[in-house]
VMD Tcl script that draws the C-alpha trace (Angstrom):
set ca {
  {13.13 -8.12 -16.66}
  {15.56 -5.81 -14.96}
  {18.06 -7.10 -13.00}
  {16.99 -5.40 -9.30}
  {18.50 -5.96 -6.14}
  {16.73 -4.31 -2.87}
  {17.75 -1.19 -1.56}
  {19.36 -1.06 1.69}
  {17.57 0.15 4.73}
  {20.17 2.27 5.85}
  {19.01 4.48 1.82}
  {15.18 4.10 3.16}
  {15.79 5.37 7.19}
  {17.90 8.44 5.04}
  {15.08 9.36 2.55}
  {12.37 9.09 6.12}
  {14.64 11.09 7.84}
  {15.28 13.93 5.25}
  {11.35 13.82 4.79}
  {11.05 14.64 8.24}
  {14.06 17.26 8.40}
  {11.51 18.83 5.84}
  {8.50 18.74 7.61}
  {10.14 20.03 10.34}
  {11.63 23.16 8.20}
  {7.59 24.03 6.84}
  {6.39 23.52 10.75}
  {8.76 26.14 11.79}
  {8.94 28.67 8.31}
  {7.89 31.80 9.10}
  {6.70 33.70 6.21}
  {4.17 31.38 4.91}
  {1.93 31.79 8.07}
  {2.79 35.21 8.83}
  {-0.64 36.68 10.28}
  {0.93 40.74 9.71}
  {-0.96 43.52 8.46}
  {-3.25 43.22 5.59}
  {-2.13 44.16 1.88}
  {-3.09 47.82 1.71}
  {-5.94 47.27 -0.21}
  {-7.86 44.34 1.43}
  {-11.11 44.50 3.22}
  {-11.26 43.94 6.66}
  {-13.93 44.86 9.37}
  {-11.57 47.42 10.78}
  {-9.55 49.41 8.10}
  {-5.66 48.30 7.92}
  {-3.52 50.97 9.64}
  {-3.01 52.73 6.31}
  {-6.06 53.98 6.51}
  {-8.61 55.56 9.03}
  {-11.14 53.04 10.96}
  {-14.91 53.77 9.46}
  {-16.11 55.65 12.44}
  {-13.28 58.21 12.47}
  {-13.51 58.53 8.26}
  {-17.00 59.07 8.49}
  {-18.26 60.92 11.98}
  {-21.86 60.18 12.08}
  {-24.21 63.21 14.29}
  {-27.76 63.72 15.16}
  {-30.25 66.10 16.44}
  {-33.65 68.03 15.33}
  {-33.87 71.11 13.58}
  {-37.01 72.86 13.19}
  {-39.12 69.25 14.30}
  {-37.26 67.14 11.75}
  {-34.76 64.77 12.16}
  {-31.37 65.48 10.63}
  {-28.32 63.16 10.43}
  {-24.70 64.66 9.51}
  {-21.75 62.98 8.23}
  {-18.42 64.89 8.28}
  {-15.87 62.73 6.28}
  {-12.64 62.57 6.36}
  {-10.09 64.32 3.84}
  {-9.30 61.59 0.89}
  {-12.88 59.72 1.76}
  {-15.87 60.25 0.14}
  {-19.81 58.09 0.86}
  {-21.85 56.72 -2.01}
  {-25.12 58.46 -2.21}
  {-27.16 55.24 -2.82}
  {-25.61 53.50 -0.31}
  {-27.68 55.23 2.63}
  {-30.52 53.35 4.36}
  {-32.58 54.19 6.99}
  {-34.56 51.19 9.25}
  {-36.76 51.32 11.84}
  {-36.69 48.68 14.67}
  {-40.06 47.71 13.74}
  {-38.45 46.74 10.41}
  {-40.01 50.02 8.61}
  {-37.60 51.10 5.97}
  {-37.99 55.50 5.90}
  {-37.09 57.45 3.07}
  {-34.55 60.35 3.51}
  {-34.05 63.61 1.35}
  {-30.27 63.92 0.38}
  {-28.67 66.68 -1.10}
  {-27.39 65.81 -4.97}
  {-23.68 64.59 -5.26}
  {-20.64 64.72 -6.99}
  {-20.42 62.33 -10.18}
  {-18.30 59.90 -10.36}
  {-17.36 56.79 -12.87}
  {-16.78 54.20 -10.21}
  {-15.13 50.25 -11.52}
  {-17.71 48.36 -10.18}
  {-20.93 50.72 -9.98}
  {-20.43 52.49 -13.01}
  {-21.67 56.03 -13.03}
  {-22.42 57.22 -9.06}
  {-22.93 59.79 -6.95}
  {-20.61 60.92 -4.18}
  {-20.12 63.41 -1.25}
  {-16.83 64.24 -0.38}
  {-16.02 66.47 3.05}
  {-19.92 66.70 4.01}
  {-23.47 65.75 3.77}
  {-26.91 65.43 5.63}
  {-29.56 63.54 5.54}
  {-33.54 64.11 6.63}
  {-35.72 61.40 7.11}
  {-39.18 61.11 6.82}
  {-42.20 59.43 8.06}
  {-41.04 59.17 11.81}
  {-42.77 57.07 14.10}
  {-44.31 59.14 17.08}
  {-43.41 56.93 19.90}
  {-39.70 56.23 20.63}
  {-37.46 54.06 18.39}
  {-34.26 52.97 17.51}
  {-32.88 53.93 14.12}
  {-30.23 51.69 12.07}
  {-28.58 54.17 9.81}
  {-26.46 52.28 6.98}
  {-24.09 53.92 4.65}
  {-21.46 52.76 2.67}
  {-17.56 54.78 1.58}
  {-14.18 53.98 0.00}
  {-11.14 56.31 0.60}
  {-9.41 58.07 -2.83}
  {-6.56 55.66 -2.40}
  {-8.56 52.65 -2.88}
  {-9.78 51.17 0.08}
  {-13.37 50.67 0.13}
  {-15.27 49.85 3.63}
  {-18.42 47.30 3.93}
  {-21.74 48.62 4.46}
  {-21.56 50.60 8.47}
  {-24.62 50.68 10.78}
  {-24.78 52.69 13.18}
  {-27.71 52.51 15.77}
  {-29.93 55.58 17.21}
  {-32.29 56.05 20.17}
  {-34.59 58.68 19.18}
  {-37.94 60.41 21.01}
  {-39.91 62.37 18.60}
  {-41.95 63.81 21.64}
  {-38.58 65.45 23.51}
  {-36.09 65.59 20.48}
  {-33.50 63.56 21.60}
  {-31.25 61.40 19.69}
  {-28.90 59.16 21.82}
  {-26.23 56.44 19.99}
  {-27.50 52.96 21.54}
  {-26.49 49.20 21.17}
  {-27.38 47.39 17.89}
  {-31.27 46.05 18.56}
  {-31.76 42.14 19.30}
  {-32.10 41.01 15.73}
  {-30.74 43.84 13.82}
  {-31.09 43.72 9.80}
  {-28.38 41.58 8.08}
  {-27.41 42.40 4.82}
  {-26.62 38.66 3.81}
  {-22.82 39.18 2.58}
  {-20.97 36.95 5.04}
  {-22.21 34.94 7.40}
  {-20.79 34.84 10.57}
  {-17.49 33.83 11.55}
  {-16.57 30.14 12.89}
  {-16.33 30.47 16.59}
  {-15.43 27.38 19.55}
  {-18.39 26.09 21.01}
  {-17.76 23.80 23.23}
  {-21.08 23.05 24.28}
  {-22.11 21.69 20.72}
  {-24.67 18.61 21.43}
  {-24.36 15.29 21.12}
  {-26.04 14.80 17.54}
  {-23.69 17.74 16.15}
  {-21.18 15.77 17.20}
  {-22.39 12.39 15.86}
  {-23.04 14.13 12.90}
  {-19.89 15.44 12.28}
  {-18.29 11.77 13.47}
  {-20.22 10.31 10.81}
  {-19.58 12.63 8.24}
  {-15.50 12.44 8.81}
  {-16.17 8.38 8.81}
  {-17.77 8.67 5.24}
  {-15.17 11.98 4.01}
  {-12.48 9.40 4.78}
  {-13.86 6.53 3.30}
  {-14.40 8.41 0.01}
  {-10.47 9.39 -0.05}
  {-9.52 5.83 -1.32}
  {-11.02 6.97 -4.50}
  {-8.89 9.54 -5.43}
  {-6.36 8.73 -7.68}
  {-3.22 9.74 -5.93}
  {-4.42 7.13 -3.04}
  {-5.71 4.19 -4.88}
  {-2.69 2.89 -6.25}
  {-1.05 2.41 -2.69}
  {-4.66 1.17 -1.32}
  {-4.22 -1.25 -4.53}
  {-1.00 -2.01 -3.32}
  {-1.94 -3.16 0.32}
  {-4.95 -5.18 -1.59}
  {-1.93 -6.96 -3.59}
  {-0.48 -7.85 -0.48}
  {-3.45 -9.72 0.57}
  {-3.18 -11.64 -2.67}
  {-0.22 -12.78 -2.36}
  {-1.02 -14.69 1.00}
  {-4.42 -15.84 0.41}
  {-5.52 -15.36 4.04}
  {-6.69 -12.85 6.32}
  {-4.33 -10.78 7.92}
  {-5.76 -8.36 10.91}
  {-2.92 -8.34 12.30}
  {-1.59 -6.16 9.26}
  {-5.17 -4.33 9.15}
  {-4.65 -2.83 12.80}
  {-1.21 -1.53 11.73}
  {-2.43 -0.27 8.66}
  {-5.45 1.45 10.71}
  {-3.09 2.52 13.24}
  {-0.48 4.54 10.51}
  {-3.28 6.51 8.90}
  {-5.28 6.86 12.14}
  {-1.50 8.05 13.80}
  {-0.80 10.60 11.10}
  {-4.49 12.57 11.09}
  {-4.16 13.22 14.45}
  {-0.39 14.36 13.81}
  {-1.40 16.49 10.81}
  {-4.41 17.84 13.41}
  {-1.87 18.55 16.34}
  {0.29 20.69 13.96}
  {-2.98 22.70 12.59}
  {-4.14 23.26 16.04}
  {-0.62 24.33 16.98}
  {-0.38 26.66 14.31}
  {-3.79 27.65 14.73}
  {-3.03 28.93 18.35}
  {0.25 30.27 17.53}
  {-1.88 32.38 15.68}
  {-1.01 31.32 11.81}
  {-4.28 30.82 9.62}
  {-4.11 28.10 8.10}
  {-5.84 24.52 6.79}
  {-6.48 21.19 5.42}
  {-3.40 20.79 2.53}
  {-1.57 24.10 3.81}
  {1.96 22.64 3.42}
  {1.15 22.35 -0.43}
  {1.43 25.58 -0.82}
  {4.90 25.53 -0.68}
  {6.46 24.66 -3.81}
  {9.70 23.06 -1.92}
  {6.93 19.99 -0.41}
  {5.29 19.76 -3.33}
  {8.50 19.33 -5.20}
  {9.29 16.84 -2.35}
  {5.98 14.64 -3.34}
  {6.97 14.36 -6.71}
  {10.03 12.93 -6.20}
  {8.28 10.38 -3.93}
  {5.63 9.67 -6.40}
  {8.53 9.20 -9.05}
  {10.66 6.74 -7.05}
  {7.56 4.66 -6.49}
  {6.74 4.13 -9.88}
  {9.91 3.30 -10.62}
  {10.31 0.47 -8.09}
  {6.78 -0.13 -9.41}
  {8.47 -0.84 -13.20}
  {11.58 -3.14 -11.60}
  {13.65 0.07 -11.54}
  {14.61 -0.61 -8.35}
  {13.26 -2.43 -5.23}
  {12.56 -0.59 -2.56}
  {11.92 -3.75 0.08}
  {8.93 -5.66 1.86}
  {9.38 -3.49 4.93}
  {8.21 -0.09 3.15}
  {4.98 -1.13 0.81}
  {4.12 -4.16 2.72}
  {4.54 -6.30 -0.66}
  {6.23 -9.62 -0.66}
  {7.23 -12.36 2.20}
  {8.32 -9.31 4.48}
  {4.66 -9.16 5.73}
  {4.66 -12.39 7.76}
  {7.15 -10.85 10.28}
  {7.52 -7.66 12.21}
  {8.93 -5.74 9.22}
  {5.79 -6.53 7.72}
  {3.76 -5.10 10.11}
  {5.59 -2.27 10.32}
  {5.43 -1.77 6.35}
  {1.22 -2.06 6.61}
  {1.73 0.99 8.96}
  {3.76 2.95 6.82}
  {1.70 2.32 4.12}
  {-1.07 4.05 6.10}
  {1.66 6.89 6.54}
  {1.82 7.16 2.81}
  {-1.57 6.54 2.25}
  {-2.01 10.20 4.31}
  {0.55 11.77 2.68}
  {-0.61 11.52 -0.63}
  {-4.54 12.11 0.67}
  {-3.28 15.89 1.20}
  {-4.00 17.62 -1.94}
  {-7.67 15.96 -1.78}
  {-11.02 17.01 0.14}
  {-13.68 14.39 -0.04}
  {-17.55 15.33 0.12}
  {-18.92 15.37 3.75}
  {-14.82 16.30 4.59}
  {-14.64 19.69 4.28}
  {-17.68 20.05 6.90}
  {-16.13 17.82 9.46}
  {-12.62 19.66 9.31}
  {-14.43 23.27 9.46}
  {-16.53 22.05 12.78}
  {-13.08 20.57 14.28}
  {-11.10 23.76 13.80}
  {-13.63 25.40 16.09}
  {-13.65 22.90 18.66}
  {-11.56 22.17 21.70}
  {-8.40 20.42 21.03}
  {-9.49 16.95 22.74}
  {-12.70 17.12 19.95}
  {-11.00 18.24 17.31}
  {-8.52 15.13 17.43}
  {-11.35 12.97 17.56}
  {-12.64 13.90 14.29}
  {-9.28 13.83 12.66}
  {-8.93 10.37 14.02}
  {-12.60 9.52 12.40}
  {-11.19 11.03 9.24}
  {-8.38 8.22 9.29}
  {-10.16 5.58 10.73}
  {-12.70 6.14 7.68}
  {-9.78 6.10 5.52}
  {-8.52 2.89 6.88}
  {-11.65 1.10 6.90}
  {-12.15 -0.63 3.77}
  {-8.59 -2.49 4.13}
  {-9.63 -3.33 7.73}
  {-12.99 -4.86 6.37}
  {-10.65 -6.91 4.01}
  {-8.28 -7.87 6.56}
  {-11.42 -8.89 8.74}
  {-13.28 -10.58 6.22}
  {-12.92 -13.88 4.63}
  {-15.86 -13.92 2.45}
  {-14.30 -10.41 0.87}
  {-11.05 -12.11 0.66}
  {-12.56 -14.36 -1.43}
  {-13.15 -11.88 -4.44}
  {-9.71 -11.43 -4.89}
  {-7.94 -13.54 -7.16}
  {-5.34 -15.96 -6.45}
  {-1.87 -15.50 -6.59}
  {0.26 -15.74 -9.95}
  {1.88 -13.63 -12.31}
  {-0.80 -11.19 -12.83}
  {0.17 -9.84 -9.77}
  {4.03 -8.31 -11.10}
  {2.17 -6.93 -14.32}
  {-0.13 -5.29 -11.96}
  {1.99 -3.87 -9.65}
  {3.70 -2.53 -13.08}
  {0.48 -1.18 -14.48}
  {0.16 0.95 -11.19}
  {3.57 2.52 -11.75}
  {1.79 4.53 -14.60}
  {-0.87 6.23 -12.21}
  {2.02 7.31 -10.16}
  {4.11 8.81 -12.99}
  {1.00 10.62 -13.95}
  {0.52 12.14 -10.21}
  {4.17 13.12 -10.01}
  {3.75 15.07 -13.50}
  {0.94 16.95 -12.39}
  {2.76 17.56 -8.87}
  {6.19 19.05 -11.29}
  {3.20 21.25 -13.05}
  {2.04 22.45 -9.91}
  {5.29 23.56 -8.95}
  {5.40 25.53 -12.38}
  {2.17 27.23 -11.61}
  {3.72 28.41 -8.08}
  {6.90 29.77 -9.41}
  {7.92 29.85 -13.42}
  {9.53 27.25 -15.89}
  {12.71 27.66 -14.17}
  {11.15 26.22 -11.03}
  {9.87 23.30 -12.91}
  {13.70 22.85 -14.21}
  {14.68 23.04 -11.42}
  {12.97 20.47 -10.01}
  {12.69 17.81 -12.97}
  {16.48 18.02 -12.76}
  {16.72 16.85 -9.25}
  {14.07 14.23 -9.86}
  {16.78 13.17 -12.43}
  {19.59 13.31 -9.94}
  {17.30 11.00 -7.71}
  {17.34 8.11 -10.25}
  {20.75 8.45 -11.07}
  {21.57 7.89 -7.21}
  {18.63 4.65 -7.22}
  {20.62 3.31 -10.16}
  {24.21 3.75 -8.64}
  {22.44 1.99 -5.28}
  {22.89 -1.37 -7.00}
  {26.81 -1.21 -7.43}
  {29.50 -1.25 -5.26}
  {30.46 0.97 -2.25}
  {32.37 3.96 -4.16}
  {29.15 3.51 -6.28}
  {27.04 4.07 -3.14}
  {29.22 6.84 -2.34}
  {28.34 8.77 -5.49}
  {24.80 8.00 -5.30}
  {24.47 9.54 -1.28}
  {25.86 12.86 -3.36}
  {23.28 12.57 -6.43}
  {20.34 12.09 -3.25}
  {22.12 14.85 -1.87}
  {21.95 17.04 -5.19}
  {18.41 16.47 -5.81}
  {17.36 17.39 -1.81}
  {19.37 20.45 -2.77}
  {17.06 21.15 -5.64}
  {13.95 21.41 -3.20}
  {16.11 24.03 -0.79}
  {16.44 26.19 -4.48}
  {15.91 29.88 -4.73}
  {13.62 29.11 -7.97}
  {11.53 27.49 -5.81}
  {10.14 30.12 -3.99}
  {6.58 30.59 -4.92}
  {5.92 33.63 -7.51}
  {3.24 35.36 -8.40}
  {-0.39 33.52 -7.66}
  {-1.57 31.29 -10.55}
  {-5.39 30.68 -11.50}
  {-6.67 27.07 -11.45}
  {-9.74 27.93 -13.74}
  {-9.73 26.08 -16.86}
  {-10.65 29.16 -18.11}
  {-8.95 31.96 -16.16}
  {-10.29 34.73 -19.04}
  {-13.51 34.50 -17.81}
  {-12.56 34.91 -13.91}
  {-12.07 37.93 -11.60}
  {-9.05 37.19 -9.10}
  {-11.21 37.25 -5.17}
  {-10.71 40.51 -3.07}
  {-13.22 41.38 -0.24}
  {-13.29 45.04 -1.42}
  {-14.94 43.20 -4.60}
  {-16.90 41.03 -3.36}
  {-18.33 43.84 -1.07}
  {-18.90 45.94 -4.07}
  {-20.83 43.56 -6.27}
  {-22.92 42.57 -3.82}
  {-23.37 46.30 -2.52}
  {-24.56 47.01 -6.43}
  {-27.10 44.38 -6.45}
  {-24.60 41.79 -8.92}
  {-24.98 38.31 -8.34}
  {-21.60 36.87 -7.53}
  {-20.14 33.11 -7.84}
  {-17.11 32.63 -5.83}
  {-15.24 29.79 -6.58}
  {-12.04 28.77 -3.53}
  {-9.95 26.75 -5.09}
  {-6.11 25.85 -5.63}
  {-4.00 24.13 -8.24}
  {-3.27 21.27 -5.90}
  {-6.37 20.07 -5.55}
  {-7.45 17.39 -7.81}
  {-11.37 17.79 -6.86}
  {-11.25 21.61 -7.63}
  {-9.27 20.80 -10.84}
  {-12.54 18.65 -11.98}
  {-15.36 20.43 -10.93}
  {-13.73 23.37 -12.83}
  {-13.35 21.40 -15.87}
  {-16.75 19.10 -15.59}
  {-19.06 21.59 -14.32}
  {-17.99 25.76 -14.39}
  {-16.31 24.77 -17.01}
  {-19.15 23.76 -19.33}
  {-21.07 25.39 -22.01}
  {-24.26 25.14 -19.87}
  {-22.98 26.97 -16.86}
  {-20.97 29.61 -18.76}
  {-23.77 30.28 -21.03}
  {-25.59 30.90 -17.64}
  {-23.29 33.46 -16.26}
  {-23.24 35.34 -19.13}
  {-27.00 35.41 -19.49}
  {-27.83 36.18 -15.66}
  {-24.76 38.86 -15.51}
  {-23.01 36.90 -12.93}
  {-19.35 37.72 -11.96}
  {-17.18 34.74 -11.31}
  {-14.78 35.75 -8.81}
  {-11.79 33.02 -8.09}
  {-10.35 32.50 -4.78}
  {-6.97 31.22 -5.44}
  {-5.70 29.23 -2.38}
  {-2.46 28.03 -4.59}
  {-0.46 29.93 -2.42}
  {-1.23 31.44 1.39}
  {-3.87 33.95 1.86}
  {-5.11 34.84 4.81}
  {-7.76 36.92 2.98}
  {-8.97 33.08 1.34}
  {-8.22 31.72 5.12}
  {-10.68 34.24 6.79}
  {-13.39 33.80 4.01}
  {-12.93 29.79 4.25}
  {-13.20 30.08 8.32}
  {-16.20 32.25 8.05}
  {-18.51 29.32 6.00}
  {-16.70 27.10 8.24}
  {-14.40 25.15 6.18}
  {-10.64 24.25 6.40}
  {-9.65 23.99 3.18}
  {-10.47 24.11 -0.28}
  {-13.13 23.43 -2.11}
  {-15.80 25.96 -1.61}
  {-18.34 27.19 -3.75}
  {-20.62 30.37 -2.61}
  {-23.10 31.91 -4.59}
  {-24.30 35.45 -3.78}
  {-27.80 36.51 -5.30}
  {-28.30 40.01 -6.82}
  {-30.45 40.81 -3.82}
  {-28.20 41.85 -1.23}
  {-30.30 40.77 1.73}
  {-30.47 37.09 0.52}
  {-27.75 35.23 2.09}
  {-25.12 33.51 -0.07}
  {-26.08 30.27 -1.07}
  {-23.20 27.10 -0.55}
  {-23.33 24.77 -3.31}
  {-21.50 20.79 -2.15}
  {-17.87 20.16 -3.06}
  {-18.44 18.20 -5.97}
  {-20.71 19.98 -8.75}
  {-22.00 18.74 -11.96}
  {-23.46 21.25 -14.71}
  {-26.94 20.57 -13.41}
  {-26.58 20.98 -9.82}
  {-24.67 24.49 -10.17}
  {-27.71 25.33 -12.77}
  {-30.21 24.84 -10.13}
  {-28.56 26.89 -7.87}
  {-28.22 29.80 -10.16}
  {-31.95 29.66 -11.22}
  {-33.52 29.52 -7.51}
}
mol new
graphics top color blue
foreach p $ca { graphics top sphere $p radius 0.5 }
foreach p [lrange $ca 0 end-1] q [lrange $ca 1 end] { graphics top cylinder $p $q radius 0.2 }
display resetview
């Protein structure tokens, strides 16, 4: 056994303090929540300023010539309309044909060979109703620079018996072409069971999160804890309940700040910064190692050992709940992902009550255990199984912070994961120096120092956006100008939202899109696979999450060929069969 003496407090209130100097620098960084214009080729419902809004690139006018009904587009230098993109509905739901004039061909990327009209064109319906109606006229255009617009309605009042055409208000339930559905709005009036519902549904999202393997070795922790006294504790339970509870509702106030400050953002949005990532490996890493007997890091902290009969004690169960958060971050649970999307939408007051639900979910299995003698009793006495334990979970923990330094390399480059496996190195050298003498100390406050310094490093500043899939070859990168195109060519479309922090998109990729079965099933069907990478901040991703109404990653939308069936949203954890079904409805 390694000699291991426990680390002073003074070390501990440092490390908490520089983890907070941190959180402080991603609350107030600028560029990652920049809200600015869009890239010059996204898709928006009003063009970016680059280029002209639809109803000034395509001037839509009406009258009758000779008792028919003519429409007239002039369009815009640099613009040009797709010829099968026109269509022509009546409010009684009658679809009428129109003659068009032929157009120009042209080899579009995602139609193939089409026909265009550039400068000009008109259109003549047929097969008017004789009493008055109102006409939605659809088309569909892309500028020469590479912006391309969603399908544009445009609504008419027209009187066959006088010949007049007059531009009206869209009709009560106009036609929906199925491509988004609407975005997330408040609603402060939602009722009571919507509100249970969601309640319930945080309770059970939480609940699920002690599963995940970043969180179960510090849940196993607190269990050990109870071992080692043989008795209930509630005290210990409340605290425990009252650190995970306490940091929800502070990860909720800064999303809600954010939110009305105007930044898009959600659930695991500080992960996309390489610098807090880099930040959780290191704490992953020194846990382990006080895990192995590297070092000790004291009762107060993990709530393990004699500490937990006085106040330190207490205070450690609630900082275990702190942890417990922290390392929940990179994971959504099933029913989760619902309950954050409804509390984004809701007044702040609400929306902090189902964060809290989220951590009281979280916290309630210990609490049962705290509260519960006749659970108690399943766990086994102490001894000295409980040291090889507690070094058995070290390994889980060297695995997460591993996958937290690869995570890092897919944000920036090799040098970034240098970069930060060096200061992780600097870190142990300064845990080992700890144990010595005070000149010892000194050098190990500079080796902390050093490897802080390593997070603050140019090389890691996140690079170009990295994939998740497991296999990116067979994946087209998300943009709404594609997504608006396949669908507006009749091409089924699975979107997969996903990032390279999060362990539950990581598996479905590799258990379920990632199988023989549901590849073989693309191919056959012609589906695209468009991936919504999330790894680092898009608001293009943010708008498309906020529209099905989620906060954060996963989300899985499939899109039939039909373009007036409505996307389809598959749960956040697939299997082969369940994504099968969904593509053969």
């Amino acid at each position: 056994m390694i000699a291991r003496r426990p680390l002073s407090r003074h070390l501990v209130y440092s490390l908490l303090l520089a983890c907070g100097l941190l959180l402080s620098a991603l609350s107030h960084a600028d560029d990652p929540f920049k809200t600015g214009g869009n890239p010059k080729n996204s898709f928006t419902e009003s063009a970016p300023s680059d280029f002209l809004p639809v109803e000034q690139a395509y001037r839509l006018s009406a009258g009758f010539e000779g008792g028919q009904l003519v429409l007239s587009w002039q369009i815009a230098d640099g613009y040009y309309l797709y010829r099968e993109r026109f269509a022509f509905q009546t409010d009684q739901g009658k679809t009428l044909k129109a003659s068009l004039p032929a157009g120009e061909v042209k080899e579009d990327e995602y139609f193939g060979r089409v026909e265009v009209y550039h400068h000009s064109v008109n259109a003549t319906p047929t097969g008017l109703p004789s009493s008055p109606f109102t006409l939605t006229v659809t088309s569909q255009g892309c500028a020469d620079a590479g912006l391309c617009y969603p399908p544009h309605a445009e609504y008419l009042r027209i009187d066959p018996a006088t010949g007049t055409v007059t531009p009206t208000r869209p009709p009560a339930k106009p036609a929906s072409n199925g491509n988004e559905p609407p975005a997330a709005t408040t609603n402060p009036g939602s009722p009571p069971a919507t509100w249970l519902a969601m309640l319930l549904a945080a309770l059970a999202g939480g609940a699920i999160l002690n599963l995940m393997p970043c969180v179960f070795p510090v849940l196993s922790l607190k269990v050990l804890s109870f071992a080692s006294h043989g008795g209930r504790q509630p005290t210990h339970g409340f605290s425990y309940l009252a650190g995970v509870a306490a940091s929800f509702v502070a990860i909720a106030i800064a999303l809600l700040g954010l939110k009305a400050a105007g930044s898009a953002i959600g659930w695991g949005f500080q992960l996309q910064q390489p610098w807090f990532v880099g930040a959780l490996a290191y704490l992953f890493f020194a846990m382990g190692l006080s895990l192995s007997g590297f070092w000790e890091l004291g009762g107060g902290w993990m709530g393990v050992g004699q500490g937990l009969t006085n106040r330190r004690g207490y205070s450690g169960s609630f900082f275990t709940g702190v942890l417990a958060t922290l390392v929940a971050s990179p994971c959504t649970a099933p029913f989760m992902g619902t309950a954050l999307g409804f509390a984004i939408t809701q007044p702040p007051a609400l929306a902090l009550g189902i964060f809290a639900a989220l951590g009281v979910g979280m916290a309630l299995p210990v609490l049962l255990l705290c509260l519960s003698p006749r659970l108690l009793a399943y766990i086994p006495k102490p001894g000295a199984w409980m040291e090889r334990f507690k070094q058995v979970l070290a390994f889980p923990l060297y695995a997460t912070a591993i996958w937290l330094c690869w995570i890092v390399g897919r944000q920036t480059d090799a040098s970034g994961m240098a970069i930060l496996l060096g200061g992780a190195l600097a870190l142990t050298f300064a845990l080992w120096l700890w144990r010595f003498g005070l000149l010892a100390r000194s050098l190990a406050a500079a080796s902390l120092a050093l490897a802080l310094g390593a997070l603050a490093s140019p090389l890691l500043i996140g690079g170009a956006v990295h994939g998740a899939a497991t296999d990116a070859s067979a994946a087209q990168p998300y943009r709404p100008e594609t997504l608006a195109q396949m669908r507006a060519a009749g091409k089924p479309v699975f979107l997969n939202a996903t990032a390279d922090w999060c362990i539950t998109c990581l598996t479905n990729e590799k258990v379920a899109l990632g199988s023989e079965a549901v590849k073989t099933a693309f191919a056959n069907q012609g589906i695209t696979y468009l991936k919504a990478d999330w790894t680092h901040y898009d608001p293009a991703i943010t708008d498309l999450l906020a529209r099905f109404g989620r906060n954060g990653v996963p989300l899985y939308v499939f899109y039939p060929a039909d373009p007036n069936q409505p996307p389809v949203v598959l749960p956040q954890w697939l299997t082969p069969s369940r994504v099968l079904e969904t593509l053969g409805r």
